[in-house]
C-alpha positions as CSV (number, residue, x, y, z in Angstrom):
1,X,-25.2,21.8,-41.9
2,X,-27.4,22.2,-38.9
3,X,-26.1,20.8,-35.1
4,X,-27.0,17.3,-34.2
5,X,-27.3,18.6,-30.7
6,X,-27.9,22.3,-29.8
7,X,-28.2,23.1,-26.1
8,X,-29.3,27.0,-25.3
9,X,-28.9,28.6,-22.1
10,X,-29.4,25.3,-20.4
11,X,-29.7,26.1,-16.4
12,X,-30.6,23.5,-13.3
13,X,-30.7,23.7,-9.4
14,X,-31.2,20.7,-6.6
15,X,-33.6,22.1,-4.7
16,X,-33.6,20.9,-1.0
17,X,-35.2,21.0,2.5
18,X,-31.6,23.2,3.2
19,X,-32.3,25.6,0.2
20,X,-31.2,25.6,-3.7
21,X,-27.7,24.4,-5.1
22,X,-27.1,25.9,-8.9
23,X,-25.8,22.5,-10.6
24,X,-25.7,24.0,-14.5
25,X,-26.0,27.9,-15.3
26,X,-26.3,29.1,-18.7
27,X,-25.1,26.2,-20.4
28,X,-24.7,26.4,-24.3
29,X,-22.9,24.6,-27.0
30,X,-23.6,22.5,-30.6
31,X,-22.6,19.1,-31.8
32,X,-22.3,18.7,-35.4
33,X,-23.1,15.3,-36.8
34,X,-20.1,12.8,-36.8
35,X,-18.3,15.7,-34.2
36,X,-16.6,14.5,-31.2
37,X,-16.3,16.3,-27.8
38,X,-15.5,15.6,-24.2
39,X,-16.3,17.1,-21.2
40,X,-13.9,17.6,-18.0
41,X,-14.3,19.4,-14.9
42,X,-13.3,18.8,-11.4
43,X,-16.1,16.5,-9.6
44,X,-19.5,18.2,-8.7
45,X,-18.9,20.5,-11.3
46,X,-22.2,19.1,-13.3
47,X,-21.1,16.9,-16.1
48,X,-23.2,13.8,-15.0
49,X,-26.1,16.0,-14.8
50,X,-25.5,17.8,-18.1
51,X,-25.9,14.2,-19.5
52,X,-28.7,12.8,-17.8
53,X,-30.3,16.0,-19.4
54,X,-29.5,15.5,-22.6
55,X,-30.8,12.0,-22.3
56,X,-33.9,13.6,-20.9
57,X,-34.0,12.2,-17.2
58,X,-33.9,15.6,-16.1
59,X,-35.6,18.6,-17.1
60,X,-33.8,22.2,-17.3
61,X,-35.1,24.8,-15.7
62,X,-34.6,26.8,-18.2
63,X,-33.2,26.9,-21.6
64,X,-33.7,24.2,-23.7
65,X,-32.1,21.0,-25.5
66,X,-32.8,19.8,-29.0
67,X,-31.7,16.9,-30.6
68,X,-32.2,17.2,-34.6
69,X,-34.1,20.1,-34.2
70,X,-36.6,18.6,-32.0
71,X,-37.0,18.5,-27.9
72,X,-35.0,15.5,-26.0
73,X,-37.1,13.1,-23.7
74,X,-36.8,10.8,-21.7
75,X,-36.5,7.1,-23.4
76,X,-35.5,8.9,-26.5
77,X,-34.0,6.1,-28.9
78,X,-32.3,8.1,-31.1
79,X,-29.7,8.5,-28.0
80,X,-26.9,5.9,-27.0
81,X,-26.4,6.3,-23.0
82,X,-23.3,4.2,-21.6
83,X,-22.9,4.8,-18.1
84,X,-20.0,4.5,-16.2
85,X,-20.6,1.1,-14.9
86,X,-20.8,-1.4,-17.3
87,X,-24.2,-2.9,-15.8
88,X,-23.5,-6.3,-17.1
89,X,-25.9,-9.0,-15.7
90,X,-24.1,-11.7,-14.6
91,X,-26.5,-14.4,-14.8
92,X,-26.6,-13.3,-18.5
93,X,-23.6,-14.5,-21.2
94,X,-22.2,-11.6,-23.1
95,X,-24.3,-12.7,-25.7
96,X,-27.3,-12.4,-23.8
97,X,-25.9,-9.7,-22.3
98,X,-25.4,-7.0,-25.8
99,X,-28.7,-8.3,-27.0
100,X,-30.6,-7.1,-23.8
101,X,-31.7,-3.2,-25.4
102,X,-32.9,-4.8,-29.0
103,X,-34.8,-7.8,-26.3
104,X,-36.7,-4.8,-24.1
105,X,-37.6,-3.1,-26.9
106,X,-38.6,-6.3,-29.2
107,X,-36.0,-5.5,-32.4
108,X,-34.2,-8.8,-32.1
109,X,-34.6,-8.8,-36.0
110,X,-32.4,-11.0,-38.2
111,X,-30.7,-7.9,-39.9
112,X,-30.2,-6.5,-36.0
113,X,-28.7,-10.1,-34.8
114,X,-26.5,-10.0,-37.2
115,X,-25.2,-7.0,-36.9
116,X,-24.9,-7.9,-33.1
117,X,-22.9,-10.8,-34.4
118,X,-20.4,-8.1,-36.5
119,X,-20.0,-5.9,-33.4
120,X,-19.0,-9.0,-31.4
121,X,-16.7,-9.7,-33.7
122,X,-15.4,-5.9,-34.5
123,X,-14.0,-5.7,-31.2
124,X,-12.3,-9.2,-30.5
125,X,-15.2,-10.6,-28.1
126,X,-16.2,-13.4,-30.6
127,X,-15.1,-16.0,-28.8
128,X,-16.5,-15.0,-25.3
129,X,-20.0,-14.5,-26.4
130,X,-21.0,-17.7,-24.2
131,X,-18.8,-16.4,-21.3
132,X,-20.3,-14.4,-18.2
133,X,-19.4,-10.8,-16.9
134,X,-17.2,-12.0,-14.3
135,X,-14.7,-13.9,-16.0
136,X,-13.4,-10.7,-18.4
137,X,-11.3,-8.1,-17.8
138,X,-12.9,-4.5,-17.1
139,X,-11.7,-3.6,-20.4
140,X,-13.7,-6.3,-22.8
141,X,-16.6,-5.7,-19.9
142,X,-16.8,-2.2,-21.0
143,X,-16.6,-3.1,-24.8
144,X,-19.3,-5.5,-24.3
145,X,-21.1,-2.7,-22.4
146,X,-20.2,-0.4,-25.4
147,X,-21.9,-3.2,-28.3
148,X,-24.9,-3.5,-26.2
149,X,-25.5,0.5,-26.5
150,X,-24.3,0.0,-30.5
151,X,-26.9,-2.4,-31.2
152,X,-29.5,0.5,-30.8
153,X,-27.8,2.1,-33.3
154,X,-28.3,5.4,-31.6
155,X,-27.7,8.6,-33.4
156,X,-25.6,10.3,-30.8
157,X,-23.9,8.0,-28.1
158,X,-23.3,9.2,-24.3
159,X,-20.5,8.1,-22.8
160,X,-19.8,9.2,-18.9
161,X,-16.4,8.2,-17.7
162,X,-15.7,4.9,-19.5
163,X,-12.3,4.3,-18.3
164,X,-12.9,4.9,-14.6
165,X,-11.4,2.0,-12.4
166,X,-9.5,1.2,-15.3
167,X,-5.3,0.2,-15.5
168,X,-3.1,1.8,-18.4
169,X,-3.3,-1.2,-20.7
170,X,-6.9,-1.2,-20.6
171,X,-7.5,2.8,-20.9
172,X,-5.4,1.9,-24.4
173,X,-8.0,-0.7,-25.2
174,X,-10.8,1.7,-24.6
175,X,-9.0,4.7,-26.3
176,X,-8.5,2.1,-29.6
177,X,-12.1,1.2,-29.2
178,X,-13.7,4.5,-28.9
179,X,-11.8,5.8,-32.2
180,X,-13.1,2.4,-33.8
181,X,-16.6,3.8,-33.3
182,X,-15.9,7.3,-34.5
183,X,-13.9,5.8,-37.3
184,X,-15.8,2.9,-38.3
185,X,-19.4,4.5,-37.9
186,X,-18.8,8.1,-37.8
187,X,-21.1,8.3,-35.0
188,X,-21.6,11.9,-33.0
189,X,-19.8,11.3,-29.4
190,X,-19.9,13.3,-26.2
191,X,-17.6,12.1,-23.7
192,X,-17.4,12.6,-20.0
193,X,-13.8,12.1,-18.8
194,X,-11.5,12.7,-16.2
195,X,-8.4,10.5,-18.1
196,X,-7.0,13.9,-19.5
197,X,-4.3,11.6,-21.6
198,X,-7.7,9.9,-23.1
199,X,-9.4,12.9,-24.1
200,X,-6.6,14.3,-25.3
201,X,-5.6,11.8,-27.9
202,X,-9.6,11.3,-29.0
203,X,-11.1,14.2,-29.2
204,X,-11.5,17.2,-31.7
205,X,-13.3,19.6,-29.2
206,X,-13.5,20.2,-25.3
207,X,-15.4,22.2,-23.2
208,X,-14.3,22.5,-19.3
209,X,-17.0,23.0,-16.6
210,X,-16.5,24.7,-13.8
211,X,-18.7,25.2,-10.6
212,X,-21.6,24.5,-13.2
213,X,-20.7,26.7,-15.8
214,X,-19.1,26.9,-18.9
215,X,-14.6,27.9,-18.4
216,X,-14.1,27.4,-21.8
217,X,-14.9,25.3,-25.1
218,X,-12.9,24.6,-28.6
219,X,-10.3,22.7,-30.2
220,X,-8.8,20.6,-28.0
221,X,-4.9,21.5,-28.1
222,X,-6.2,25.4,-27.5
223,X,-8.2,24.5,-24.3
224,X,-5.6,22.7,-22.6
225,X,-3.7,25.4,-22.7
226,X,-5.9,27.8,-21.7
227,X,-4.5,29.7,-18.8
228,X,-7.8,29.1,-16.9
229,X,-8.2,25.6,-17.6
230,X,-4.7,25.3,-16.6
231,X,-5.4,27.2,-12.8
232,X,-8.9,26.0,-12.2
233,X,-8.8,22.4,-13.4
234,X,-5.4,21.1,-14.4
235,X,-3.0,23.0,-11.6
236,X,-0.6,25.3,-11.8
């Protein structure tokens, strides 16, 4: 089975009036198709940007990105990018809201409605389809914010810190969501997170950045406790 996603010696710098700040060096790693695997790292450490170029906003500087074999760009449909604010229009119902994607890009299809109706009704936001952003919780904002990037039915989905701002009882909603997905679609995931207790009880694989490069990477119980990961990111 080849990788879903195979990114090779990825590298990237800001480059600036003040001189040149490495963001990514030497990135590399595979997702299999169906595979799950989060990202951590302490902030600035380039996991946002390691997303937006796999989603093909940016460009590396070197090394390259391939989805299925062929280069990522930007706009590419066959890639699911939830961002960490739910970017819910409130002038828009939720209905209106998860049907916004398949409207910009003309797909609102009976077969697509309907499974827009299914998703809705998947994960228990039915009966709020004619209610607006502001009068749900952050947790059923985000699910609605995860059915409007479902509806695309992208082959790998992005997901960048989904349970920031978020209490206990609603990281449990979106923990219980997420594995819905994976379960339920068996859809290719990569998760930026800094909810260690999320990743944890999600994920199959994690790979830990550090000042823009790779500390370590594999099953998820093994990097935890790597020593490293333990002193650079986690504490003593």
């Amino acid at each position: 089975m080849k990788p879903l996603l195979d990114i090779t010696d990825v590298s990237l710098s800001y480059h600036s009036l003040s001189g040149e700040t490495p963001a990514l060096s030497h990135i590399s790693f595979q997702l299999m198709p169906g595979e799950f695997l989060a990202i951590v790292g302490p902030s600035g450490c380039g996991k946002s940007t390691l997303l937006n170029l796999i989603c093909g906003l940016l460009r590396p500087e070197q090394g390259q990105i391939l989805l299925d074999g062929t280069p990522v760009t930007s706009g590419d449909c066959r890639i699911g990018y939830m961002l960490q604010k739910d970017h819910l229009l409130e002038w828009r119902t939720i209905y209106k809201n998860v049907l916004l994607g398949l409207e910009i890009r003309r797909e609102l299809t009976a077969e697509k409605l309907a499974y827009v109706n299914q998703l809705l009704s998947d994960y228990g936001l039915d009966k709020f389809r004619s209610a607006h952003p502001s009068e749900l919780s952050g947790g059923m904002r985000q699910r609605a914010a995860l059915i409007r990037t479902l509806a695309l039915k992208p082959e790998l989905l992005l997901l960048d810190e989904p349970a920031a701002g978020m209490n206990p009882n609603e990281t449990k909603e979106l923990m219980e969501t997420i594995s819905f997905v994976r379960d339920h679609f068996n859809m290719t995931i990569l998760l930026i997170e800094h909810d260690m207790k999320l990743v944890s009880g999600i994920c199959e694989e994690l790979t830990v950045l550090n000042f823009g490069k790779v500390l370590a990477q594999g099953p998820t119980a093994e990097v935890l406790n790597d020593p490293q990961v333990i002193t650079a990111y986690l504490g003593e």
